[in-house]
N, C-alpha and C positions, 0 to 999 in steps of 0.2 A: 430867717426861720419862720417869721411869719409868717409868708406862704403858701408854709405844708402845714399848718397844725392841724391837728385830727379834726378840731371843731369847723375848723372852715370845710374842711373836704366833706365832712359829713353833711352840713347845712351845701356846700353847694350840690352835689347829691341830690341833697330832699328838693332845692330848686328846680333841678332838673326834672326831678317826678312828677313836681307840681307844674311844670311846664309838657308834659306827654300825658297828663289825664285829659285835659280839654284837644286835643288834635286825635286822640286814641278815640275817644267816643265817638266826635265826628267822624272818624272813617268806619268804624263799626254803624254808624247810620246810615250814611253816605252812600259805601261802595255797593250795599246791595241794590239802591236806587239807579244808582249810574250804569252798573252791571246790565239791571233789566231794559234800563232805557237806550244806552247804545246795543243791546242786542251780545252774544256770547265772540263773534266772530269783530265785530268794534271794538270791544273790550277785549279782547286779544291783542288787535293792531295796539291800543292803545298803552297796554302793558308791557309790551315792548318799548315805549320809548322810556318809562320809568328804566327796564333796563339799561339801555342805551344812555341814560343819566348817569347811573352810577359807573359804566365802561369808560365816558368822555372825563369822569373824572380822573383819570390816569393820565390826563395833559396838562396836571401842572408837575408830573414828574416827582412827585414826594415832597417840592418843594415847599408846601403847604402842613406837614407834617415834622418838618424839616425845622421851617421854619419856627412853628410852636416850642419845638425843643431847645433851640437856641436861644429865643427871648424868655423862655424859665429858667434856663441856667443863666444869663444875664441879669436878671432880676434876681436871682441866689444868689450872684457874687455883689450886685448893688450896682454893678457897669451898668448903666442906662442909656447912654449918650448915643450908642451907634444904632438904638432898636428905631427910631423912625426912619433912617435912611435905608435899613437892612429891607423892611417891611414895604416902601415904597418901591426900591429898588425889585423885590420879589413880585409885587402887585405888576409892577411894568413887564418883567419877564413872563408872567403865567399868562396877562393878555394878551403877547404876543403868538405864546404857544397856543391859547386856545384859540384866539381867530386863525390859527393854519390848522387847528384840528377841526372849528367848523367849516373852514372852505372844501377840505377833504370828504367831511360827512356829505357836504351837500353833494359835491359832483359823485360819490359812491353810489346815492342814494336810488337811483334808476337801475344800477343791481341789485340792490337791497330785494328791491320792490320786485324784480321784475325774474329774478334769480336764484336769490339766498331764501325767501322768504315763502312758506304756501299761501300765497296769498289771493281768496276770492276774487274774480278780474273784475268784479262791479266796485272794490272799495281799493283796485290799486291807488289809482287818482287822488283820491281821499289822505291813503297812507303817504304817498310821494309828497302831496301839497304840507301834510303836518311834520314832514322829518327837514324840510326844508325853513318851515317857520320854526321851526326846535333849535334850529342853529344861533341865534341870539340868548337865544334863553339858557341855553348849557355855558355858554358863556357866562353871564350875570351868575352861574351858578360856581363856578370857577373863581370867581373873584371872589363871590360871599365865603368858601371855604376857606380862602387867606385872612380875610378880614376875622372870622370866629373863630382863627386859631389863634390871633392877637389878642385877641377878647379872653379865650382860657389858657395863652398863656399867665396873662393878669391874675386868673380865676376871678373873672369879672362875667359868674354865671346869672347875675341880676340883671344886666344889661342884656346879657345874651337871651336869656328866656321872657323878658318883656318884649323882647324885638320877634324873638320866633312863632310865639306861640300863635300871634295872627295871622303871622305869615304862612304859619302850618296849616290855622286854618282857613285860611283861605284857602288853600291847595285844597282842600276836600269842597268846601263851598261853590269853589268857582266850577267845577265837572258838575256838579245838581243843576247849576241856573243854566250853563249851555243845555245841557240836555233837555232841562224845562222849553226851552225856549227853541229848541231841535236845531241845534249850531251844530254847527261842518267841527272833524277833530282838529282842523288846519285853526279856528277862531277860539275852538280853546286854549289851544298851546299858544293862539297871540294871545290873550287877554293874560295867561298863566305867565308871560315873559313882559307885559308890561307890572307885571304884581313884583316879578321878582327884581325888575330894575328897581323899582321905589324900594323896596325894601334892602338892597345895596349901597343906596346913599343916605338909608340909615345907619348900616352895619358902619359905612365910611366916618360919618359925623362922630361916631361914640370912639370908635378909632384914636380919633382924629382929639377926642376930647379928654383923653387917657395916658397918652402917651408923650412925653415931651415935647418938646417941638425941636421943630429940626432946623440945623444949619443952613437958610437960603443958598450960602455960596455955594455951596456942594450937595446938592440932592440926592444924586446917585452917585453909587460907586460899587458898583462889579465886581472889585474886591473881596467888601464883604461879603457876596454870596457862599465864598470858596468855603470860609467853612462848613457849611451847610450842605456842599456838593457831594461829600465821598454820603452821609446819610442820607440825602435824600436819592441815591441814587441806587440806592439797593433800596429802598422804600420802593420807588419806582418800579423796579422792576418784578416785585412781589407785588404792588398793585395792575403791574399788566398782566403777570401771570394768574395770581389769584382772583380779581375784580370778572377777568374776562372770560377765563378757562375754570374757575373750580365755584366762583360764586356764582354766576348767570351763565354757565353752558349748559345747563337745564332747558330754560326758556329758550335756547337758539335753537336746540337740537330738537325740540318739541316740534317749535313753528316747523322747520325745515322735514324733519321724517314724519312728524304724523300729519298735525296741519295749524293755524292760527284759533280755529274753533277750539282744537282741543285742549290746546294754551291755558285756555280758561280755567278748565277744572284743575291745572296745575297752580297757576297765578292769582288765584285766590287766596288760598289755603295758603300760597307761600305769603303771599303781601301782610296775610294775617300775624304771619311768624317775622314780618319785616316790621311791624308794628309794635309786635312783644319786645322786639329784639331791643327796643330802646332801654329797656331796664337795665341789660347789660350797658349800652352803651354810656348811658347817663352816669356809670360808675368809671365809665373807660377816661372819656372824656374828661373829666375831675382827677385822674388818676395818672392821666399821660404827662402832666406838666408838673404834677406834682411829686412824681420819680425822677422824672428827667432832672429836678433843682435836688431831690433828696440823693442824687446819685455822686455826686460832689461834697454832700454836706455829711451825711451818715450812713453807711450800708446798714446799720443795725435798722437803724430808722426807717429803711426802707423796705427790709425785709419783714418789720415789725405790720407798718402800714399796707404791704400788699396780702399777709397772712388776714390782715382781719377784714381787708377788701372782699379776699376770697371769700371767705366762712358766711361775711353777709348777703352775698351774689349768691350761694347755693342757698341760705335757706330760703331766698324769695323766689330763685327759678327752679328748685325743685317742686318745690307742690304746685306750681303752674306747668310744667311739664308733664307730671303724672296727671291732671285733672285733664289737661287739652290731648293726651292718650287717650285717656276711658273714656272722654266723652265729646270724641271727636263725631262719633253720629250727630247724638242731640247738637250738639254744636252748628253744625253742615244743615243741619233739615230746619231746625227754627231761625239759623239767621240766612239762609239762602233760598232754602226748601229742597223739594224734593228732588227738580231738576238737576241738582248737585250731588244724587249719590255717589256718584264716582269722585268725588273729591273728598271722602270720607276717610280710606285707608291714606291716601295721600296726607291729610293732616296729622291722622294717625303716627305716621312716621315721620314727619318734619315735628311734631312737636316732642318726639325722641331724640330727636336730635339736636332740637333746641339747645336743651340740656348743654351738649357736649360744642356747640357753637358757643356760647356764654361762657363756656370755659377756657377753651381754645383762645379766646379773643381774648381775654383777660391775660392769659400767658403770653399771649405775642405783643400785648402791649406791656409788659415787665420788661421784656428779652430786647423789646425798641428804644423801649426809655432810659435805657442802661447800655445802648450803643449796641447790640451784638442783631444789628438789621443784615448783616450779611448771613447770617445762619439762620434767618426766619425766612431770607429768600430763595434759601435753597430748600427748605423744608420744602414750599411750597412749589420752585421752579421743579426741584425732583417727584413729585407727586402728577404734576401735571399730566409727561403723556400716559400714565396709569390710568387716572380720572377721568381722561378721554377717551380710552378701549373702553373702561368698565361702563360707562355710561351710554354709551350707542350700544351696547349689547343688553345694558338691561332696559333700556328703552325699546328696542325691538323687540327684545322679548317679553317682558310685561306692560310694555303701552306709560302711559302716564306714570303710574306705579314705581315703575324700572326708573325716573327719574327721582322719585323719595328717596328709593334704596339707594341711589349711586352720591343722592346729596349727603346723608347719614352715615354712609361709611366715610367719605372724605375727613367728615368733621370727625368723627371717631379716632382715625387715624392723626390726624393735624393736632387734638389734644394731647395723644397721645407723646410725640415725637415734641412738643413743645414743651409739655410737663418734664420731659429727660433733662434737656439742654436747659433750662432751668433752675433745674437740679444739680448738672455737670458746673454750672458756671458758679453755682453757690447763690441765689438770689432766691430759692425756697428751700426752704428745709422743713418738712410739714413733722410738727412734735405731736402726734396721737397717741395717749396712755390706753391700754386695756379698758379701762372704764368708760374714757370717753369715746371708743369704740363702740361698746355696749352699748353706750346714749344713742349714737347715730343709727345703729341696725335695728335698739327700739323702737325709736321716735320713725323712721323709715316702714319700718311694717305697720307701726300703729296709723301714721297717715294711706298707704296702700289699702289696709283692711277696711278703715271706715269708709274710704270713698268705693268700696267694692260694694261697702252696705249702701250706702247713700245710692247707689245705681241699682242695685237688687231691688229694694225697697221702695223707692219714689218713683222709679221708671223713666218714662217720659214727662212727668207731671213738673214744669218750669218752675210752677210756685214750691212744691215742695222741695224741692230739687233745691234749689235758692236759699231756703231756710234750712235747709242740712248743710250747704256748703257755709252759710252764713255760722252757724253751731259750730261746723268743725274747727274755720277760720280763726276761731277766737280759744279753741282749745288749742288749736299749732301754734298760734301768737302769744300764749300762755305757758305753753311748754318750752316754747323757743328762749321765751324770757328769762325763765327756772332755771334751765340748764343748760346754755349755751353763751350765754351773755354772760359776761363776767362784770364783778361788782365795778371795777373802774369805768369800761362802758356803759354798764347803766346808769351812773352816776353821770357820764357825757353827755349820755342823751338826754336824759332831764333837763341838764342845764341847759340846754339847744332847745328843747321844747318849753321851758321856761322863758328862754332868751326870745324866741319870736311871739310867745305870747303876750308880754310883756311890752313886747314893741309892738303889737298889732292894739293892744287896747290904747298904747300910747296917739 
């Protein structure tokens, strides 16, 4: 039971935060540097292999998801004994998968380049040389996600976040000095794949330092994979569907119908919502392994812990959703300029949908963690070829645009159809009185209305602007406290903020 109590999940949480403040500023600094300096049409190709990251990660088969669920329920029952051979044995299996998924990338690659892609003929070479250095490095990437799902199966979010956060930043660091230094995209992705092997035989070592030790005589065993198989294999196949067709068929269909330049004013604005989206995740993460053991041990329990997951995910990504709406201009023009108006309504409408992404995600990781991965994969396999009409029709017809629209509705729909089944299976039941109705559609128009003042009134002026959101910040953090927090939770977080204060002066 010690590894779901509310205080640990809550501090590994704030770990987490406190691990995306320093990589979030650096790419708020960063990307518009690298942006001007590879040029709109680089920064296209280059955005692309970001995609391409997260597509190749669908070659370890869920088995990495898979995996974390099974060594928290392990660790719930106190069985320890079989988590090093499980984990070894799974690391040998996802290597094998990924060196056949990058031998495939690479021989593809000259249609990628030459076929599937709009791509200017003076930077084909360019793109060909960096899709073909990216096949090591997706790999090390492959492995690091088996290795940090041992890591939170533990909820050992202390090791995880001292190891990432350099590694994160480097990710932004290392694109400023190539381009300083006007390096080919082919010697970014190598330098970017020697950063991420070292940073893999740290992930190994901390592993390695955590988890029992294993039986020489018997290393592997195949075996025990089998449990693991029927989950990760509907995981799997929601991550080919979803990863490939409903998350990044944006960017494919971009590059391909309109062109790689145009890419840009899409893939900005998204990677900024790729940035945010860590808030969610950082609660996902903490959340996944700790349902997965509460799902064995107490359903109350866990229905308890995911109601007050929810409540505190919507109060931090609602007033970031509404602010990155209303002021998605100012937003576009002083961190990009003016060059980027066309990527104005497009934030506009992914930070709407923010929103409903943060929710969706949270729901699919309840409906995971409690085993029912077959009906989150049909949610998503049955959405697919819809996603795929509606999205070349409003991409043709509204241009960039038409890719907002088709990414917002998806997610619209996907909260929707998750919040049901849910529901149906008994793992929310949301208790709303009358009054704390009231609270919610007061405290909702009172943060809408002032930030309507705050843009009436300041305009374009940053500093002003700044010090009203700063005012508001502290009256929502104020209100939120009053009447949303309940006296037990308050009383939690004191002692958690007590608790590290107390240990940081020590």
């Amino acid at each position: 039971m010690k590894l779901v109590k509310s205080s640990l999940l809550v501090k590994n949480v704030g770990l987490n935060c406190i691990g995306q403040i320093v990589p979030f500023i650096c790419a708020l600094l960063t990307i518009p540097y690298v942006v001007h300096g590879l040029g709109k049409a680089r920064y296209g190709i280059f955005s692309i292999l970001w995609t391409i990251v997260v597509f190749f990660s669908i070659f370890d088969f869920g088995l990495g998801r898979g995996t974390t669920n099974f060594v928290a329920r392990l660790l719930g029952s106190g069985d320890t004994r079989e988590i090093p051979r499980i984990v070894l044995t799974v690391l040998l299996i996802v290597l094998g998968l990924g060196v056949t998924g990058a031998a495939v990338f690479i021989l593809i690659t000259p249609y990628l380049v030459n076929s599937v892609f709009n791509v200017p003929v003076g930077l084909r070479q360019e793109m060909k040389s960096m899709f073909i250095m990216a096949s090591p490095y997706l790999i090390t990437i492959l492995l690091q996600i088996q290795l940090r799902g041992v890591l939170e199966a533990y909820q050992r979010f202390d090791l995880i976040n001292v190891t990432k956060i350099p590694s994160t930043v480097c990710t932004f660091v290392i694109p400023v000095i190539v381009v300083f230094f006007k390096g080919s995209l082919s010697i970014l992705v190598l330098i970017l794949f020697i950063k991420e092997f070292c940073f893999l035989l740290i992930y190994a070592g901390l592993c390695l330092r955590i988890m029992p030790a294993i039986d020489a005589g018997k290393l592997l065993d195949f075996r025990t994979v089998r449990p693991i198989a029927s989950f990760a294999g509907w995981v799997s196949l929601q991550n080919i569907i979803g990863v490939v067709l409903l998350n990044n068929l944006e960017p494919f269909l971009i590059a391909m119908l309109i062109s790689t330049t145009a890419l840009t004013s899409y893939s900005v604005p998204y990677e900024l919502i790729m940035k945010l989206s860590v808030i969610s995740s950082n609660i996902i993460v903490v959340l996944f392994p700790a349902l997965s053991t509460l799902q064995i041990i107490s359903a109350d329990k866990l229905r308890r812990t995911f109601k007050i997951a929810l409540k505190y995910l919507v109060i931090v990504i609602l007033p970031i959703s509404i602010i990155g709406a209303l002021f998605a201009r100012e937003i576009i023009l002083v961190w990009l300029g003016e060059g980027f108006a066309s990527s104005i309504t497009v934030l506009r409408v992914i930070m709407i949908g923010f929103f409903f992404w943060s929710i969706n995600g949270m729901f699919g990781t309840l409906l995971q963690a409690t085993g029912h991965v077959k009906e989150t994969a049909f949610v998503v396999v049955g959405q697919a070829p819809i996603h795929i009409v509606v999205c070349v029709i409003l991409i043709k017809r509204f241009g960039v645009t038409g890719a907002a629209y088709a990414w917002i509705l998806q997610r619209i729909i996907t909260s929707i159809l998750y919040t049901i089944l849910s529901w149906r299976f008994k793992l929310f039941r949301p208790s709303l009185s009358a009054k704390e109705a009231l609270k919610v559609l007061l405290g909702l128009s009172f943060l809408t209305v002032s930030l309507f003042l705050i843009k009436s009134i300041f305009g374009f002026s940053c500093s002003a602007g700044i010090i009203g959101g700063v005012l508001l910040a502290v009256v929502y953090t104020l209100a939120v406290w009053r009447y949303f927090i309940s006296s037990t939770e308050k009383d939690s977080i004191v002692d958690i903020v007590k608790s590290c204060v107390f240990r940081a002066a020590d």
